[in-house]
PDB file of N, CA, C and O in Angstrom:
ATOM      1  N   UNK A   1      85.161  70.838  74.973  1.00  0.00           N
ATOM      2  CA  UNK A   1      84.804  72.170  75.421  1.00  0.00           C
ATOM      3  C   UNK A   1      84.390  72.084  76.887  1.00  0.00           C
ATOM      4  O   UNK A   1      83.964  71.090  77.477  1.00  0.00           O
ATOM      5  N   UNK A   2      84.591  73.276  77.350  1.00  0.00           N
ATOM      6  CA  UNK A   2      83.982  72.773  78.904  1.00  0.00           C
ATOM      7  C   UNK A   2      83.094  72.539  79.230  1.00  0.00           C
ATOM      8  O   UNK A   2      82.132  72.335  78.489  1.00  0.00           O
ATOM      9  N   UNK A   3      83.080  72.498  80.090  1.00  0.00           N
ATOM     10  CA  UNK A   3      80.993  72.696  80.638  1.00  0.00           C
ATOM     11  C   UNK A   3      80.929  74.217  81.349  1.00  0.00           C
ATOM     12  O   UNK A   3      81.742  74.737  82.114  1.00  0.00           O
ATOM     13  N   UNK A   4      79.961  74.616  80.941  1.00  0.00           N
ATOM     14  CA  UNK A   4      79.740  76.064  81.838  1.00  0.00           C
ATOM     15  C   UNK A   4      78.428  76.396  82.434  1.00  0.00           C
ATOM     16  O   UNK A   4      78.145  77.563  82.706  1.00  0.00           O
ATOM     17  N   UNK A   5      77.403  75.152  82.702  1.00  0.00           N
ATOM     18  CA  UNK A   5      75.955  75.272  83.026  1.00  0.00           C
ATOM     19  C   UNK A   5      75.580  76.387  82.938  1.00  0.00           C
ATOM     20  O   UNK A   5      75.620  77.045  81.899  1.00  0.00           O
ATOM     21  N   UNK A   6      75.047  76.876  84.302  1.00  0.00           N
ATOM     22  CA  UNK A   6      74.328  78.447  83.668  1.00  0.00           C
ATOM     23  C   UNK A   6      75.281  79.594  83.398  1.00  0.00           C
ATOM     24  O   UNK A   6      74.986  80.640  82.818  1.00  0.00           O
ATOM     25  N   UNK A   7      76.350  79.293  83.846  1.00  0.00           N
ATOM     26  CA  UNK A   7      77.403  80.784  83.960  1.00  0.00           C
ATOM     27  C   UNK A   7      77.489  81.487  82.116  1.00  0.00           C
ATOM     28  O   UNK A   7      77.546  80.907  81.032  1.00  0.00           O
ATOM     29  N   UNK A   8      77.467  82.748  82.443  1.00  0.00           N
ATOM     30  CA  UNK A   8      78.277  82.897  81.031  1.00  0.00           C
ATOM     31  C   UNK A   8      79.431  82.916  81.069  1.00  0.00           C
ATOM     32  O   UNK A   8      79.959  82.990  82.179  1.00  0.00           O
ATOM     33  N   UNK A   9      80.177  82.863  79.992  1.00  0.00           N
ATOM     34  CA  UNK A   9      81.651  82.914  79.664  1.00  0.00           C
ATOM     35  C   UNK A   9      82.394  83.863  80.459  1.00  0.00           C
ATOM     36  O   UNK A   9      83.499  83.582  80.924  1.00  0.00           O
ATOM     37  N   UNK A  10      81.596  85.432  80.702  1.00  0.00           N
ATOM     38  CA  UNK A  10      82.142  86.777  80.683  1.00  0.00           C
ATOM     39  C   UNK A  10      81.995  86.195  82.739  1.00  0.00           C
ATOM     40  O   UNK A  10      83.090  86.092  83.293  1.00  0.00           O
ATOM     41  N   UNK A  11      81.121  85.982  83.353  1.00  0.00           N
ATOM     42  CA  UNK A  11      80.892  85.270  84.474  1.00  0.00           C
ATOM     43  C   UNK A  11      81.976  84.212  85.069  1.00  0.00           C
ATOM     44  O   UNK A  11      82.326  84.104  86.244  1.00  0.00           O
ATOM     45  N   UNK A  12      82.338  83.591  84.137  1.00  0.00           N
ATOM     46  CA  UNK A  12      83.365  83.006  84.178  1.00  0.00           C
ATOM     47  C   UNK A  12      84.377  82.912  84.576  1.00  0.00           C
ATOM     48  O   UNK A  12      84.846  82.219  85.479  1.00  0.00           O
ATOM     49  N   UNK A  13      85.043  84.050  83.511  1.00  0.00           N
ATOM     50  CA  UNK A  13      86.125  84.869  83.640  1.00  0.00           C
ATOM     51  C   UNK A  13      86.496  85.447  84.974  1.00  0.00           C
ATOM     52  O   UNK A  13      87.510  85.250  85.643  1.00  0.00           O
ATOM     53  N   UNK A  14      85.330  86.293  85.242  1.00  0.00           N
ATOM     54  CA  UNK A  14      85.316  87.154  86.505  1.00  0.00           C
ATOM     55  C   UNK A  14      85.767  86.433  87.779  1.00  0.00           C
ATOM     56  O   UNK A  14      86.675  86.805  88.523  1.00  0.00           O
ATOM     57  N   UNK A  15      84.815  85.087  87.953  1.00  0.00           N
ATOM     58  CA  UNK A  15      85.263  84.266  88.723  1.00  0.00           C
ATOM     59  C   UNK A  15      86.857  83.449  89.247  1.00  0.00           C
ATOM     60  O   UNK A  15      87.417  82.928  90.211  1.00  0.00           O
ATOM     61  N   UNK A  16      87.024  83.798  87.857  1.00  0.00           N
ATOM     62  CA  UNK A  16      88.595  82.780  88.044  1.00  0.00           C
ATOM     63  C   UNK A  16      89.238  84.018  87.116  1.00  0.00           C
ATOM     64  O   UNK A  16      88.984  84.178  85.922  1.00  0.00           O
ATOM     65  N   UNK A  17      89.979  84.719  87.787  1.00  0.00           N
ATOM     66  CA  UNK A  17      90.302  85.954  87.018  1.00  0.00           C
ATOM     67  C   UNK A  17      91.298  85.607  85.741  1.00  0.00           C
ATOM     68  O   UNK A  17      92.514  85.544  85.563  1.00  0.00           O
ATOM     69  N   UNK A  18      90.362  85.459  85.127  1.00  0.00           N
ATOM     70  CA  UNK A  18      91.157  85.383  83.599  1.00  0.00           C
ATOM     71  C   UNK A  18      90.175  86.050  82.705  1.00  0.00           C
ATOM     72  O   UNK A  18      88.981  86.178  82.973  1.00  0.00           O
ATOM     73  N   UNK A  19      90.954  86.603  81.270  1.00  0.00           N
ATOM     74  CA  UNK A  19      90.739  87.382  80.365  1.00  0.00           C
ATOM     75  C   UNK A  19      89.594  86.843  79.673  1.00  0.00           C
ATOM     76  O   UNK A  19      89.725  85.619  79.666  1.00  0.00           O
ATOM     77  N   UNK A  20      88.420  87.227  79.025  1.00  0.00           N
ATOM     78  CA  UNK A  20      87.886  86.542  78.027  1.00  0.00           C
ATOM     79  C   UNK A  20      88.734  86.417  76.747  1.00  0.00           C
ATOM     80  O   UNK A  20      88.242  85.693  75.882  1.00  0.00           O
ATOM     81  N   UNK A  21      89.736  86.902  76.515  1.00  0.00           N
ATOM     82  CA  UNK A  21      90.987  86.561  75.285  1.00  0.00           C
ATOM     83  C   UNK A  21      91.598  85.430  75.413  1.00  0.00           C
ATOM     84  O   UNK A  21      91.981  84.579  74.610  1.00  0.00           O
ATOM     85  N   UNK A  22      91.660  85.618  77.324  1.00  0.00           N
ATOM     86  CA  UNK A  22      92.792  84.284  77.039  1.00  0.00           C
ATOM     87  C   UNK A  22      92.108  82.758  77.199  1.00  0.00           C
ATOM     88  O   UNK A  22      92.751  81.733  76.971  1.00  0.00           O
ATOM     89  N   UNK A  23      90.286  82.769  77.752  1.00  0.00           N
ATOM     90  CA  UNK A  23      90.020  82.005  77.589  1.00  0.00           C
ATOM     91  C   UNK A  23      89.444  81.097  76.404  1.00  0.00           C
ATOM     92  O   UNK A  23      89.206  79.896  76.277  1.00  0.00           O
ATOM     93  N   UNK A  24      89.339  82.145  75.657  1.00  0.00           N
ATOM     94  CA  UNK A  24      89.156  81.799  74.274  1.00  0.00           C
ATOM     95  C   UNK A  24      90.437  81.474  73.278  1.00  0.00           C
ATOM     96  O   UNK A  24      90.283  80.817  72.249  1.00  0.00           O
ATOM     97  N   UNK A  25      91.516  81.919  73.625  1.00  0.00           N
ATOM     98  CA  UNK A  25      92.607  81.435  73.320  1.00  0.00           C
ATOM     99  C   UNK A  25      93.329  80.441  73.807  1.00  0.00           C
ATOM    100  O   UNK A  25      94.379  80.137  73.241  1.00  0.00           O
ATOM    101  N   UNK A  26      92.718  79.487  75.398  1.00  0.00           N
ATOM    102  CA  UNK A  26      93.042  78.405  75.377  1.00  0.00           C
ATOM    103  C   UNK A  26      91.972  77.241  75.020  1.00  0.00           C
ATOM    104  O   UNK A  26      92.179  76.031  75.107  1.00  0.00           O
ATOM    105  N   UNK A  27      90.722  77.911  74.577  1.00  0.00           N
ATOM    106  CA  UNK A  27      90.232  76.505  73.375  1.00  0.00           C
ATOM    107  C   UNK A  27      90.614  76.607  72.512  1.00  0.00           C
ATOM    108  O   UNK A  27      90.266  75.676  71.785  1.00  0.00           O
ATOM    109  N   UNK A  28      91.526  77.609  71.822  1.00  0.00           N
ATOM    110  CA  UNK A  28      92.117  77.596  70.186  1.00  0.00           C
ATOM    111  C   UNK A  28      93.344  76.003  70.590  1.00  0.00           C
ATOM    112  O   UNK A  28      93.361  74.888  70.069  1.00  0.00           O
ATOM    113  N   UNK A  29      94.137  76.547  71.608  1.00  0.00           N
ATOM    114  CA  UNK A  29      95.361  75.844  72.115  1.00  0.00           C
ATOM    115  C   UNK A  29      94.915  74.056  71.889  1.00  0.00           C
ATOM    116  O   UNK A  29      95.580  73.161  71.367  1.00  0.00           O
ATOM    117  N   UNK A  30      93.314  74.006  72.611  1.00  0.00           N
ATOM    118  CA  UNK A  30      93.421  72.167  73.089  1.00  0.00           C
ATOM    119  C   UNK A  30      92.939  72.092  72.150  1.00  0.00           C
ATOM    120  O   UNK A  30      92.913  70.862  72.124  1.00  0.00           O
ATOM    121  N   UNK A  31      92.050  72.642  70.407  1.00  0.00           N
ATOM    122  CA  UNK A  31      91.702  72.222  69.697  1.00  0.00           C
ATOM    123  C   UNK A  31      92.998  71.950  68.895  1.00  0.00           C
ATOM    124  O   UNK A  31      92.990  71.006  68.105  1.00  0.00           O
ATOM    125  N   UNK A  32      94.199  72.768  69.048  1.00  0.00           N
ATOM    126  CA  UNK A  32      95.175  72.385  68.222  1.00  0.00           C
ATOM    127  C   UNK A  32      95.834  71.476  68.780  1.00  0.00           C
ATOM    128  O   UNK A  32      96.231  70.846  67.800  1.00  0.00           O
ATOM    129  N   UNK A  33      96.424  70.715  70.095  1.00  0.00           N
ATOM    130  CA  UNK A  33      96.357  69.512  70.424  1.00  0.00           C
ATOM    131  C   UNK A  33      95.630  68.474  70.401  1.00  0.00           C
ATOM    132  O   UNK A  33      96.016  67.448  70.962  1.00  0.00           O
ATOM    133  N   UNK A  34      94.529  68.530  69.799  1.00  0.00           N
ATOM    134  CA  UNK A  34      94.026  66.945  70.031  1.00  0.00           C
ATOM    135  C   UNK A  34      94.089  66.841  68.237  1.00  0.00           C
ATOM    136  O   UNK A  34      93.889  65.710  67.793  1.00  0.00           O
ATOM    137  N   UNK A  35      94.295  67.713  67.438  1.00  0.00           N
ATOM    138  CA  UNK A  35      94.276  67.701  66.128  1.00  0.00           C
ATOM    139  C   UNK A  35      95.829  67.030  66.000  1.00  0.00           C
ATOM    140  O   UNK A  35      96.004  66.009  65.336  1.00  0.00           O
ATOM    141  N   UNK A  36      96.926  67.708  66.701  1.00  0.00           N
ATOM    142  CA  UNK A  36      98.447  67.401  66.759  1.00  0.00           C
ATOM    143  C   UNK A  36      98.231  65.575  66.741  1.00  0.00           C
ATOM    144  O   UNK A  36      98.719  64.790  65.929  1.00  0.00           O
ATOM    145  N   UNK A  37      97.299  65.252  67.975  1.00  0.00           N
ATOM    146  CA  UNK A  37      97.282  64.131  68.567  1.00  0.00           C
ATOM    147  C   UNK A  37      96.981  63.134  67.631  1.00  0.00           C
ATOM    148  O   UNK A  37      97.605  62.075  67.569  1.00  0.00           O
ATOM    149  N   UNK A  38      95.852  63.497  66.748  1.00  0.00           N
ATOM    150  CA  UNK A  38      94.726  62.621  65.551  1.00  0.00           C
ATOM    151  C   UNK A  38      96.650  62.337  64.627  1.00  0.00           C
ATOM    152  O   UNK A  38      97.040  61.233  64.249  1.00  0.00           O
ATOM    153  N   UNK A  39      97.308  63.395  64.523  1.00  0.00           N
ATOM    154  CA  UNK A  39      98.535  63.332  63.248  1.00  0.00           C
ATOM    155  C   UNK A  39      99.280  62.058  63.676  1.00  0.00           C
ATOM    156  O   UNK A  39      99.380  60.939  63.173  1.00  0.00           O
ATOM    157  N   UNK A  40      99.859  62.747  65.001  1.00  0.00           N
ATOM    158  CA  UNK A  40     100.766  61.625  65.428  1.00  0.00           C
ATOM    159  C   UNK A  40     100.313  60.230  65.566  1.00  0.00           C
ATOM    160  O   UNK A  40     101.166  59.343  65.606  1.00  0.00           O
ATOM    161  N   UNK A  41      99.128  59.959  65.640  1.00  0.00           N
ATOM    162  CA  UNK A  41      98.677  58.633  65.615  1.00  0.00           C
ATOM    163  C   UNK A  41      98.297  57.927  64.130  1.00  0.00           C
ATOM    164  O   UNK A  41      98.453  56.760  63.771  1.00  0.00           O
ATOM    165  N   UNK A  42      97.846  58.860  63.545  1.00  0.00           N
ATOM    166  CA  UNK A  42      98.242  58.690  61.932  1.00  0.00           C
ATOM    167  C   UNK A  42      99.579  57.808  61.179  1.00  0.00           C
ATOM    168  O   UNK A  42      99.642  56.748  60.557  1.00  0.00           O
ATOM    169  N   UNK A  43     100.654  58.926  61.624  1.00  0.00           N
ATOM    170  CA  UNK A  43     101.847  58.782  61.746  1.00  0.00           C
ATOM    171  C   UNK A  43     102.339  56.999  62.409  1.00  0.00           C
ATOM    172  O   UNK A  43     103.159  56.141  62.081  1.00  0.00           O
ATOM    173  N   UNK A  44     101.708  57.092  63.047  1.00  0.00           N
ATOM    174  CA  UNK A  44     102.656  56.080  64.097  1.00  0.00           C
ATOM    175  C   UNK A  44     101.923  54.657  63.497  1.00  0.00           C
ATOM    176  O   UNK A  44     102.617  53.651  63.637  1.00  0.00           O
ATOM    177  N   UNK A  45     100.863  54.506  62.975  1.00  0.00           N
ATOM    178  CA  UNK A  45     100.162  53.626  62.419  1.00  0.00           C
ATOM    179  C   UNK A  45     100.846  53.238  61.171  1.00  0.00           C
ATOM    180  O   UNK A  45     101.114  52.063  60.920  1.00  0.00           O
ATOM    181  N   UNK A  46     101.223  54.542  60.135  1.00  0.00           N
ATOM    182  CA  UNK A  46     101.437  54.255  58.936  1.00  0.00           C
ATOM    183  C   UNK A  46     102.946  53.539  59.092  1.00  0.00           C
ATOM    184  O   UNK A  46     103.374  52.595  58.428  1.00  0.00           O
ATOM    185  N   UNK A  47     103.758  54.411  60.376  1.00  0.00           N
ATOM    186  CA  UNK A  47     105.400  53.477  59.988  1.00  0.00           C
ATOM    187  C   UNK A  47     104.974  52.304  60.871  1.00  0.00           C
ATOM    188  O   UNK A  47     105.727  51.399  60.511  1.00  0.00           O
ATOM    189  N   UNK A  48     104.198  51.839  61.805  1.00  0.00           N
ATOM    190  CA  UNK A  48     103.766  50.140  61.766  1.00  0.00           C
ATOM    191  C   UNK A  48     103.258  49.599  60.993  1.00  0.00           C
ATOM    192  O   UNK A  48     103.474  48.389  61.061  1.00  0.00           O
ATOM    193  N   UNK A  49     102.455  49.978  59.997  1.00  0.00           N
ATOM    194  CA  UNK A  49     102.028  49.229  58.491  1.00  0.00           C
ATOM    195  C   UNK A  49     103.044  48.848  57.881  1.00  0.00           C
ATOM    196  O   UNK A  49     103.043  47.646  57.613  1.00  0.00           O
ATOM    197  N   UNK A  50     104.171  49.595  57.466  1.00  0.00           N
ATOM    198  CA  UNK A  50     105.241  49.790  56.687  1.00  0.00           C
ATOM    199  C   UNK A  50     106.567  49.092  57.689  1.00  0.00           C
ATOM    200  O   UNK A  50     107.710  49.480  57.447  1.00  0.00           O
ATOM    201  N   UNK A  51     106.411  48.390  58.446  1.00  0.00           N
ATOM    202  CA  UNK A  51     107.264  48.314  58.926  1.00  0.00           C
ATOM    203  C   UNK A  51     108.861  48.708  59.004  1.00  0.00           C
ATOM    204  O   UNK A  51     109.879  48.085  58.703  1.00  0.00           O
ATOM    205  N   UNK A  52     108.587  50.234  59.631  1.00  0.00           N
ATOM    206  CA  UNK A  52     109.639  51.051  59.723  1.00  0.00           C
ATOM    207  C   UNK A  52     110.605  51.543  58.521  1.00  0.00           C
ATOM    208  O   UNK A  52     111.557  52.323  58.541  1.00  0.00           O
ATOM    209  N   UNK A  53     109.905  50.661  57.268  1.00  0.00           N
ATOM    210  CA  UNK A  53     110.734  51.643  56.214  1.00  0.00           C
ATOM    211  C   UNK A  53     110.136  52.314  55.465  1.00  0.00           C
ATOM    212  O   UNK A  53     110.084  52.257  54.237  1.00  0.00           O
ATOM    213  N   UNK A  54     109.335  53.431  56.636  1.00  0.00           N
ATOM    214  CA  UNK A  54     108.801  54.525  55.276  1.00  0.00           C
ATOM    215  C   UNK A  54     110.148  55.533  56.261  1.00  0.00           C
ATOM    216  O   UNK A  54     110.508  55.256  57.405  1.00  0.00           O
ATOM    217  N   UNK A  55     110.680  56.707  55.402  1.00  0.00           N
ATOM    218  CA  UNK A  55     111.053  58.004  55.672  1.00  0.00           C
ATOM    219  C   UNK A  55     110.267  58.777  55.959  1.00  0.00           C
ATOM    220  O   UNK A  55     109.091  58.414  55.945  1.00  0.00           O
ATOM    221  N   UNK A  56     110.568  60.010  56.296  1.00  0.00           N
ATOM    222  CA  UNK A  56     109.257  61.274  56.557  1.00  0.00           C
ATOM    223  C   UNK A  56     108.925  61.413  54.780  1.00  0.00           C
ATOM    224  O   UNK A  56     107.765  61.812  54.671  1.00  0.00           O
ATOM    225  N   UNK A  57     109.450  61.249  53.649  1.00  0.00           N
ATOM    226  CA  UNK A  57     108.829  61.672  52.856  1.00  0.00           C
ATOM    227  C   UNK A  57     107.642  60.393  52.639  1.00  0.00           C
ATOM    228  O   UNK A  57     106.449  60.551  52.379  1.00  0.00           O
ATOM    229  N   UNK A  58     108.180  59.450  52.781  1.00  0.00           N
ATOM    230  CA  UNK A  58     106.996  58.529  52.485  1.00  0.00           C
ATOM    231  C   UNK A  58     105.479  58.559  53.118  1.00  0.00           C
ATOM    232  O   UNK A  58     104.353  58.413  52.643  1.00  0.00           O
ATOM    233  N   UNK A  59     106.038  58.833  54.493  1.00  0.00           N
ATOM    234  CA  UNK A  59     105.089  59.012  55.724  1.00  0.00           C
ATOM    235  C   UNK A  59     104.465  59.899  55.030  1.00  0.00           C
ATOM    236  O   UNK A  59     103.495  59.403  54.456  1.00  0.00           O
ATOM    237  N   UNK A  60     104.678  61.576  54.735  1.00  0.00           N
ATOM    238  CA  UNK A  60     104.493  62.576  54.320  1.00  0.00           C
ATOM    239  C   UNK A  60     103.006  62.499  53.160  1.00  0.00           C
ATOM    240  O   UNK A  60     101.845  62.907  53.177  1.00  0.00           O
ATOM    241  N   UNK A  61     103.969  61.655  52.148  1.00  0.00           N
ATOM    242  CA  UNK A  61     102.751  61.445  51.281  1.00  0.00           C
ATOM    243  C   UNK A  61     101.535  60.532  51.233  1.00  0.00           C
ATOM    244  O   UNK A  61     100.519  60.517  50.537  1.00  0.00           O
ATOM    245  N   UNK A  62     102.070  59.668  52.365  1.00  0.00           N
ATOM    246  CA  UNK A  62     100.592  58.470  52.614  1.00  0.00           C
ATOM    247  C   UNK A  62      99.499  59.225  53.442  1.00  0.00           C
ATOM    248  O   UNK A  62      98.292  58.990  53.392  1.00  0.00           O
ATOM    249  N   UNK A  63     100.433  60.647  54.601  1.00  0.00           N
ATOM    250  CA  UNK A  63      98.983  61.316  55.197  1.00  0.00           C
ATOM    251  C   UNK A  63      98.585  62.244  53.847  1.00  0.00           C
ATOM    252  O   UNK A  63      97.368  62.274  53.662  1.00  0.00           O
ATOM    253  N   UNK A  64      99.356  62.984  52.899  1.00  0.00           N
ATOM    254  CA  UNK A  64      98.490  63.024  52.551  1.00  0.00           C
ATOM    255  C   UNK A  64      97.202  62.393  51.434  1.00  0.00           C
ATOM    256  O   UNK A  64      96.221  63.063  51.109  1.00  0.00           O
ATOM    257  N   UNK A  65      97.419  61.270  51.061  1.00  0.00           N
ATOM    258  CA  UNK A  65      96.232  60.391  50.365  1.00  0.00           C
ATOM    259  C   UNK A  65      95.576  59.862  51.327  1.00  0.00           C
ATOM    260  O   UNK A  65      94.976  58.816  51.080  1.00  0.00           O
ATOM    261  N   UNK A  66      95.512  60.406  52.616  1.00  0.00           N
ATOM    262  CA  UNK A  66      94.762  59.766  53.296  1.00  0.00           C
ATOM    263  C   UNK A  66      93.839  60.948  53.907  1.00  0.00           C
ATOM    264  O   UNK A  66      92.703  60.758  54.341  1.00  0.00           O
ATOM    265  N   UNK A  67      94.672  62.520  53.867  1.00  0.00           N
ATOM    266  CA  UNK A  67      93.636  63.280  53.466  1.00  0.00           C
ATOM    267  C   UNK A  67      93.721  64.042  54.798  1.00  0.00           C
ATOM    268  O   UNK A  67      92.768  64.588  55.354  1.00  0.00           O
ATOM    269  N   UNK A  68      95.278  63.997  55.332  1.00  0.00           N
ATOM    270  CA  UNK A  68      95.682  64.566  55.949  1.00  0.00           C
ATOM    271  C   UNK A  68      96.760  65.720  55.628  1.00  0.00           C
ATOM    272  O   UNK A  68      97.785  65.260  55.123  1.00  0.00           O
ATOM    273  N   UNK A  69      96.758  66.517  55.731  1.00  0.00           N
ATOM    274  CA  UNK A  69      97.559  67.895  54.789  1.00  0.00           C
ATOM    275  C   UNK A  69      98.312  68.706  56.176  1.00  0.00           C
ATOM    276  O   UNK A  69      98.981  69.726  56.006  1.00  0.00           O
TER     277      UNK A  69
END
Protein backbone atom coordinates (compact mmCIF):
# COMPACT_ATOMS: atom_id res chain seq x y z
CA UNK A 1 0.00 0.00 0.00
CA UNK A 2 1.45 3.31 -0.28
CA UNK A 3 2.54 5.59 2.08
CA UNK A 4 0.44 8.72 2.40
CA UNK A 5 1.83 10.44 5.78
CA UNK A 6 -0.42 13.15 6.63
CA UNK A 7 -2.26 13.64 3.26
CA UNK A 8 -5.66 12.19 2.90
CA UNK A 9 -6.50 10.05 0.08
CA UNK A 10 -9.16 12.75 -1.29
CA UNK A 11 -5.77 15.32 -0.91
CA UNK A 12 -4.11 13.09 -2.81
CA UNK A 13 -6.01 12.78 -5.57
CA UNK A 14 -6.30 16.50 -5.97
CA UNK A 15 -2.67 16.72 -6.06
CA UNK A 16 -1.88 14.33 -8.79
CA UNK A 17 -5.12 14.67 -10.64
CA UNK A 18 -6.57 11.42 -10.41
CA UNK A 19 -10.02 10.08 -9.44
CA UNK A 20 -10.56 8.71 -5.96
CA UNK A 21 -12.16 5.58 -8.14
CA UNK A 22 -9.33 5.17 -9.97
CA UNK A 23 -7.08 5.27 -7.13
CA UNK A 24 -8.73 2.84 -5.36
CA UNK A 25 -9.03 0.79 -8.31
CA UNK A 26 -5.38 0.65 -8.80
CA UNK A 27 -4.85 -1.03 -5.28
CA UNK A 28 -7.57 -3.55 -6.36
CA UNK A 29 -5.11 -4.01 -9.68
CA UNK A 30 -1.47 -4.58 -7.52
CA UNK A 31 -3.37 -6.66 -4.96
CA UNK A 32 -4.40 -8.84 -7.87
CA UNK A 33 -0.81 -9.02 -9.14
CA UNK A 34 1.16 -9.95 -6.40
CA UNK A 35 -1.65 -12.69 -5.68
CA UNK A 36 -1.13 -13.69 -9.76
CA UNK A 37 2.61 -13.64 -8.63
CA UNK A 38 2.24 -15.99 -5.13
CA UNK A 39 0.29 -18.63 -8.22
CA UNK A 40 2.88 -18.55 -10.66
CA UNK A 41 5.51 -19.32 -8.25
CA UNK A 42 3.43 -22.04 -6.83
CA UNK A 43 3.17 -23.29 -10.21
CA UNK A 44 6.71 -23.14 -11.19
CA UNK A 45 7.87 -24.97 -7.96
CA UNK A 46 5.38 -27.77 -8.31
CA UNK A 47 6.53 -28.63 -12.23
CA UNK A 48 10.32 -28.49 -10.64
CA UNK A 49 9.30 -30.99 -7.94
CA UNK A 50 7.76 -33.13 -10.57
CA UNK A 51 10.19 -32.80 -12.87
CA UNK A 52 8.31 -31.48 -15.78
CA UNK A 53 5.85 -34.27 -15.95
CA UNK A 54 2.97 -32.85 -14.32
CA UNK A 55 0.25 -31.41 -17.12
CA UNK A 56 -1.94 -28.40 -16.20
CA UNK A 57 -4.32 -30.95 -14.83
CA UNK A 58 -1.87 -32.33 -12.48
CA UNK A 59 -0.43 -28.93 -11.65
CA UNK A 60 -4.16 -27.94 -11.27
CA UNK A 61 -4.88 -30.37 -8.60
CA UNK A 62 -1.62 -30.21 -6.44
CA UNK A 63 -2.52 -26.16 -6.09
CA UNK A 64 -5.40 -27.17 -5.17
CA UNK A 65 -4.38 -29.56 -2.00
CA UNK A 66 -2.20 -27.13 -1.32
CA UNK A 67 -5.00 -24.77 -0.86
CA UNK A 68 -4.73 -22.79 -3.70
CA UNK A 69 -8.18 -22.52 -5.69
Amino acid sequence: MPVQGSLSIERMCQLAPVSRAGFYRSLQEQSGVEEDMEVRSAIQQIVVEHRRRYGYRRVTAELRRRGIV
